[in-house]
N, CA, C and O atoms as CSV, one atom per row, in Angstrom:
chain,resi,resn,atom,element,x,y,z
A,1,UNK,N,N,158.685,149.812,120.843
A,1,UNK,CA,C,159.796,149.808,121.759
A,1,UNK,C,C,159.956,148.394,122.319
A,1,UNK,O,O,158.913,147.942,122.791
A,2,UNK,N,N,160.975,147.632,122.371
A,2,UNK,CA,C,161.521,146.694,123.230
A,2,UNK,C,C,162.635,146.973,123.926
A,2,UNK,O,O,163.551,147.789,123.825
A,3,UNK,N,N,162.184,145.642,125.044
A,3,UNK,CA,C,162.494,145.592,125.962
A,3,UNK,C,C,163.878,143.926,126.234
A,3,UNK,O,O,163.808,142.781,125.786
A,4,UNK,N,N,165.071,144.674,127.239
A,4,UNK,CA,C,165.236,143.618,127.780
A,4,UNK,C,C,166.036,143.752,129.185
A,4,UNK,O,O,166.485,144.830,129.577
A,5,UNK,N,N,166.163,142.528,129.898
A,5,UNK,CA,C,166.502,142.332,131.404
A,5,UNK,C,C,168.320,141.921,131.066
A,5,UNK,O,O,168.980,141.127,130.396
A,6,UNK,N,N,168.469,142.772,131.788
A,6,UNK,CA,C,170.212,142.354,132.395
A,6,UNK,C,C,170.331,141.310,133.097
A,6,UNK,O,O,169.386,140.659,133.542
A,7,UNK,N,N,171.721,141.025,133.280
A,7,UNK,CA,C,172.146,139.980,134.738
A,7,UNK,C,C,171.440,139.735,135.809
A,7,UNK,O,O,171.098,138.704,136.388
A,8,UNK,N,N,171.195,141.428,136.062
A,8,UNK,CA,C,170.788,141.701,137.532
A,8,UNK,C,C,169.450,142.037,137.322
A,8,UNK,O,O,168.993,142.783,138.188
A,9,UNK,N,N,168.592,141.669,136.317
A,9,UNK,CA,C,167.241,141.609,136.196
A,9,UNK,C,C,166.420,143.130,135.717
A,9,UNK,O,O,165.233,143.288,135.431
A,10,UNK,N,N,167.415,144.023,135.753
A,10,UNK,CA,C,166.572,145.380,135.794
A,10,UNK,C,C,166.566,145.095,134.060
A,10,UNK,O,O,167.234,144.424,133.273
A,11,UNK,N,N,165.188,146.197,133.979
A,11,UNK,CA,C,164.701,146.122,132.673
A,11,UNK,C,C,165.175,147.565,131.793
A,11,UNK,O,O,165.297,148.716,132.213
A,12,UNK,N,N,165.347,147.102,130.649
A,12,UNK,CA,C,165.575,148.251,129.466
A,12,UNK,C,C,164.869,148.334,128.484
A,12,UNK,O,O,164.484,147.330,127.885
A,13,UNK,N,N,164.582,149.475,128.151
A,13,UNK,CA,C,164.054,150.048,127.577
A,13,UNK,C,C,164.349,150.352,125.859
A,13,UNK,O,O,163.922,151.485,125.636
A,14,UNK,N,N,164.863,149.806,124.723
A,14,UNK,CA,C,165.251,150.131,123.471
A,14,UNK,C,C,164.048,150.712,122.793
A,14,UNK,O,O,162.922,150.223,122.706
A,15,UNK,N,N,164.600,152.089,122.232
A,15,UNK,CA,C,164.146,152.544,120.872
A,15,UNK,C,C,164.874,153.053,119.853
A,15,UNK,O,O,165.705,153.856,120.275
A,16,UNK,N,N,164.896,152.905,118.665
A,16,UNK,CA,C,165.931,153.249,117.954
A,16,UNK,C,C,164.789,154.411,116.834
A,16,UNK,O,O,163.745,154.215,116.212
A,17,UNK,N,N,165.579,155.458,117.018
A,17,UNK,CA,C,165.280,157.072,116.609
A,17,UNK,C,C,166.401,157.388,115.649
A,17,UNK,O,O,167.557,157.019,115.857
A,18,UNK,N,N,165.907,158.302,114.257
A,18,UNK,CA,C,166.433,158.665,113.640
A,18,UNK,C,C,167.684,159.634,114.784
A,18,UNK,O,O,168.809,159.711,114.289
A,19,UNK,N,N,167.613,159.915,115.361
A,19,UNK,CA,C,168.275,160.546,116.561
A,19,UNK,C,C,169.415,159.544,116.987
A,19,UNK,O,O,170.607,159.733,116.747
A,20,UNK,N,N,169.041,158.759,117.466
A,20,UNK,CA,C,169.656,157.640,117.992
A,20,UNK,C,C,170.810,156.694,116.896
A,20,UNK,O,O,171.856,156.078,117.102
A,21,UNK,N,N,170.139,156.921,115.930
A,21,UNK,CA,C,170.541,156.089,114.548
A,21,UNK,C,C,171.911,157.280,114.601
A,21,UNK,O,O,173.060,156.978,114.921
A,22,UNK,N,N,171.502,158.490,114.253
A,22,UNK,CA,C,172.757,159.411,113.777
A,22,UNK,C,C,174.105,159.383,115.022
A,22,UNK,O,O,175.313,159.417,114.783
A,23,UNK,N,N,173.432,159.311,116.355
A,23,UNK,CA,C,174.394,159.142,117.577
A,23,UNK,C,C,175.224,158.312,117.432
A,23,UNK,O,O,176.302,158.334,118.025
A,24,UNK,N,N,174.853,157.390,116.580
A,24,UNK,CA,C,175.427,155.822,116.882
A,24,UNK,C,C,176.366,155.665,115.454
A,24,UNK,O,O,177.252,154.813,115.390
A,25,UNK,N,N,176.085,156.522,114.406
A,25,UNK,CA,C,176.692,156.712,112.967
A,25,UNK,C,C,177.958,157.458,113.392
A,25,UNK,O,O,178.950,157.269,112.688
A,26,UNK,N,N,178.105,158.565,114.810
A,26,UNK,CA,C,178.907,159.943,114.722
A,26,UNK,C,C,179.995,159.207,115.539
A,26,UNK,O,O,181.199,159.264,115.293
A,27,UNK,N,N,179.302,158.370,116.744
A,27,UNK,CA,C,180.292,158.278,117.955
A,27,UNK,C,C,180.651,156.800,117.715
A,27,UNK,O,O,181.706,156.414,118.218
A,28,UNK,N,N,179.887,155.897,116.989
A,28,UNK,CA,C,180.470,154.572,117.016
A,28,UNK,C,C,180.971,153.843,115.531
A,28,UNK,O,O,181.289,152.680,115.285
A,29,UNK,N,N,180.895,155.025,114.692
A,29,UNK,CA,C,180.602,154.581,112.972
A,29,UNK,C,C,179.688,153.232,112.706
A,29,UNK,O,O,179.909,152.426,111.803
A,30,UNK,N,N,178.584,153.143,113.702
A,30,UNK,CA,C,177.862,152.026,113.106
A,30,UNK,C,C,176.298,152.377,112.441
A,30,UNK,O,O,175.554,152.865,113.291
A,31,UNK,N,N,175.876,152.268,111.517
A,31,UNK,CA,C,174.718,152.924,110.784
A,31,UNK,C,C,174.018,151.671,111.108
A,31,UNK,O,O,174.656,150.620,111.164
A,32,UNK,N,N,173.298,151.692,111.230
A,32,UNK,CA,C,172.159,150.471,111.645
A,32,UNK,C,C,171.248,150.559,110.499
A,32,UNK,O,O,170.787,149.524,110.020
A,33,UNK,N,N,170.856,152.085,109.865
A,33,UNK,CA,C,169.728,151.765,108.483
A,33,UNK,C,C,170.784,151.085,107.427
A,33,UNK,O,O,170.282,151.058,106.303
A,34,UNK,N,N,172.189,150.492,107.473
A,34,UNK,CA,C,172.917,150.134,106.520
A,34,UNK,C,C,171.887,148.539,106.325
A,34,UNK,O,O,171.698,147.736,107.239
A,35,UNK,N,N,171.297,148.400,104.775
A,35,UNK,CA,C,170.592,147.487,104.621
A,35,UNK,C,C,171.567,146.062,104.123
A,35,UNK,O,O,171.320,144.901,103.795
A,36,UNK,N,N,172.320,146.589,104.223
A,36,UNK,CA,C,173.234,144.957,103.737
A,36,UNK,C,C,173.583,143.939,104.937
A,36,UNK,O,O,174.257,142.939,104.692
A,37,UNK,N,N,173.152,144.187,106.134
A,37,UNK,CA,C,173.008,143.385,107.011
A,37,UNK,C,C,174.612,143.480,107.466
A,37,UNK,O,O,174.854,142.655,108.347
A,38,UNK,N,N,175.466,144.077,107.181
A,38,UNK,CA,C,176.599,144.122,107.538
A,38,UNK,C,C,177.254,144.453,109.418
A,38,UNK,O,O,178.031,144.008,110.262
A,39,UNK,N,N,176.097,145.705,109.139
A,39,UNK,CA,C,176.293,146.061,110.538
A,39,UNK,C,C,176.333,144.890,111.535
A,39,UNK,O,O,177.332,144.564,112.177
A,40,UNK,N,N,174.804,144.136,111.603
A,40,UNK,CA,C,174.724,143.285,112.171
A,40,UNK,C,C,175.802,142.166,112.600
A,40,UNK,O,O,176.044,141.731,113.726
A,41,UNK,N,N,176.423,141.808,111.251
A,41,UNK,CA,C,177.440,140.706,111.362
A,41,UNK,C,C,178.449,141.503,112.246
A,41,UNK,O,O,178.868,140.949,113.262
A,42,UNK,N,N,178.855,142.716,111.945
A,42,UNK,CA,C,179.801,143.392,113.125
A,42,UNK,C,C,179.361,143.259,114.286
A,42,UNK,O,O,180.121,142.538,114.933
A,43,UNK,N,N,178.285,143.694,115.009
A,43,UNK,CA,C,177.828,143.822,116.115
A,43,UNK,C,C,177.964,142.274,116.644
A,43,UNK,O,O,178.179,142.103,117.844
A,44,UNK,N,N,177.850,141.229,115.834
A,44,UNK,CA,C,177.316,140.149,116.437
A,44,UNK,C,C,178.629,139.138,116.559
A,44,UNK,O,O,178.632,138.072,117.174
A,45,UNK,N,N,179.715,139.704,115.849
A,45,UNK,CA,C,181.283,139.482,115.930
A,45,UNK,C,C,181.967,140.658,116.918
A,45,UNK,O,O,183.194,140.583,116.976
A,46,UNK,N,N,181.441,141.567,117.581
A,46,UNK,CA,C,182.648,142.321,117.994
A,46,UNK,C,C,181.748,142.751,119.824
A,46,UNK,O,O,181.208,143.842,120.004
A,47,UNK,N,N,181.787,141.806,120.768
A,47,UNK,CA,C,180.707,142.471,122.152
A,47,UNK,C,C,180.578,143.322,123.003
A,47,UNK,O,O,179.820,143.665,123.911
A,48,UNK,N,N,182.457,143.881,121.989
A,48,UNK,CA,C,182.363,144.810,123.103
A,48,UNK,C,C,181.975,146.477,122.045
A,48,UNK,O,O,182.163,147.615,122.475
A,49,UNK,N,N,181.523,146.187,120.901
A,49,UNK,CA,C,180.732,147.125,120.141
A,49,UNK,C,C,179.590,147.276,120.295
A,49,UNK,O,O,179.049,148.377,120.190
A,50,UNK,N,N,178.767,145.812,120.679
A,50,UNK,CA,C,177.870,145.507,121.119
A,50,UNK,C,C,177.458,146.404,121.541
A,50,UNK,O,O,176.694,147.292,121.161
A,51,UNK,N,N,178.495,145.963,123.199
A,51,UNK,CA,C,177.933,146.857,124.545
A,51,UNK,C,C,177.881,147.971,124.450
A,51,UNK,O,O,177.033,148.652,125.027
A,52,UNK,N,N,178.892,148.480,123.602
A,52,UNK,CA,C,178.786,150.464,123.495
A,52,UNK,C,C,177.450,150.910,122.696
A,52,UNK,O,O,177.294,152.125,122.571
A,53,UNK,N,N,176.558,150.130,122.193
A,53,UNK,CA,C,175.552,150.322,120.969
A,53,UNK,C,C,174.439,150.196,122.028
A,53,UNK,O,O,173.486,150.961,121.878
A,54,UNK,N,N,174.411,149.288,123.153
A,54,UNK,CA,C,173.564,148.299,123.860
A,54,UNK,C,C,173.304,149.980,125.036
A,54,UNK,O,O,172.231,150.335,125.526
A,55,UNK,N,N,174.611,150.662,125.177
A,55,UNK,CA,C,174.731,152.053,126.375
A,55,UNK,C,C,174.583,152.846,125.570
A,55,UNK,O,O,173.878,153.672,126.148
A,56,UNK,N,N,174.749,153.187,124.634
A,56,UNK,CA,C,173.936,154.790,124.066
A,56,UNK,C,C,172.752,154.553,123.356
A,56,UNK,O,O,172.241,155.437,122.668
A,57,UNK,N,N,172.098,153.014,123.507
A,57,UNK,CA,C,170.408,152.977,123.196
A,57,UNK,C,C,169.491,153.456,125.053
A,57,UNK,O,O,168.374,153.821,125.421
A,58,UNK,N,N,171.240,153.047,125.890
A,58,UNK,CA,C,170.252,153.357,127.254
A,58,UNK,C,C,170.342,154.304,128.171
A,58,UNK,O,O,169.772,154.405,129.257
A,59,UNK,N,N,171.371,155.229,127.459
A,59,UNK,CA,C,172.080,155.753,128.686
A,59,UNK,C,C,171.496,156.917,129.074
A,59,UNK,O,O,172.109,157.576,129.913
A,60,UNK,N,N,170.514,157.308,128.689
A,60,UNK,CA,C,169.473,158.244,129.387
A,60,UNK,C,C,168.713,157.175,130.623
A,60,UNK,O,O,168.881,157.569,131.777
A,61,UNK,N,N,168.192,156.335,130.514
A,61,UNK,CA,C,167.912,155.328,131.368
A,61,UNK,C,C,168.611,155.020,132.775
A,61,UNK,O,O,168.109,154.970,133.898
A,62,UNK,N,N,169.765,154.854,132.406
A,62,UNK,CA,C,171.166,154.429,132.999
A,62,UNK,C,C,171.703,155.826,133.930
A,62,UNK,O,O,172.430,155.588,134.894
A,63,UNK,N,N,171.431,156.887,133.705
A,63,UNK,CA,C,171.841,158.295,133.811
A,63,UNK,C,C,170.758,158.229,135.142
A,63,UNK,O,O,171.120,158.369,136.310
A,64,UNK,N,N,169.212,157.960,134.655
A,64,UNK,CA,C,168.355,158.198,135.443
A,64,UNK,C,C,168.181,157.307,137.240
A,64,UNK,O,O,167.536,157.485,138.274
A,65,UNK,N,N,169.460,156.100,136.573
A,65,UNK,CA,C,169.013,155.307,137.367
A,65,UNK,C,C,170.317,154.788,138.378
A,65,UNK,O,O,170.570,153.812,139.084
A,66,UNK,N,N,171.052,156.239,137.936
A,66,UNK,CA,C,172.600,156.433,138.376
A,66,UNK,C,C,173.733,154.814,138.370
A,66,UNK,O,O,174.558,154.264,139.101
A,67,UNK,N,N,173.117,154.630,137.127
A,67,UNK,CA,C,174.227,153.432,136.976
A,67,UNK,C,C,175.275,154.353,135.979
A,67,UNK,O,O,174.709,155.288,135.413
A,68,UNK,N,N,176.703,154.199,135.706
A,68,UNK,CA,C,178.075,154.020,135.240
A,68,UNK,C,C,177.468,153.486,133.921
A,68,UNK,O,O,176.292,153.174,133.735
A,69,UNK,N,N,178.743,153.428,132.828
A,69,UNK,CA,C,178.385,152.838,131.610
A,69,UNK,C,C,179.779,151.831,131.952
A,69,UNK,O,O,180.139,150.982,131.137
A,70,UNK,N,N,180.365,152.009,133.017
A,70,UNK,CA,C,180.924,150.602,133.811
A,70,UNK,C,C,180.064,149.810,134.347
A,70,UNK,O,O,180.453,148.652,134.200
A,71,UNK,N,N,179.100,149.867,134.890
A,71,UNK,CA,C,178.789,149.331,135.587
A,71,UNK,C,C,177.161,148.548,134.508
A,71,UNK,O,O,176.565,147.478,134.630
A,72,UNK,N,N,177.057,149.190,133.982
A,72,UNK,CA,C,176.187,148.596,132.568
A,72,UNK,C,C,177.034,147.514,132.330
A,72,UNK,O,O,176.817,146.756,131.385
């Protein structure tokens, strides 16, 4: 599992789960086991795909810690 700090310093938590992988295939069409590195170049061209990839790796976290996926 890694980790990283926001703006405002609070820390997150990433794990990426066959679970997580399929969430992110259904609600964002982005497959992350796609091995052609493609995904990546999307994610790393588009921030605000990013951010939606960056909130459903946290938003159990985020839920817990009554932040918004605005306010993420």
């Amino acid at each position: 599992m890694r980790t990283f700090k926001d703006n405002n310093g609070r820390e997150w938590a990433v794990a990426i789960t066959l679970d997580v992988v399929e969430q992110l295939r259904d609600a964002l069409s982005i497959d992350l086991l796609d091995s052609s590195g493609e995904v990546f170049e999307r994610l790393a061209s588009d921030l605000f795909l990013l951010g939606r990839v960056l909130w459903r790796l946290c938003e159990k976290q985020a839920n817990e810690r009554g932040i918004s996926a605005d306010q993420f």
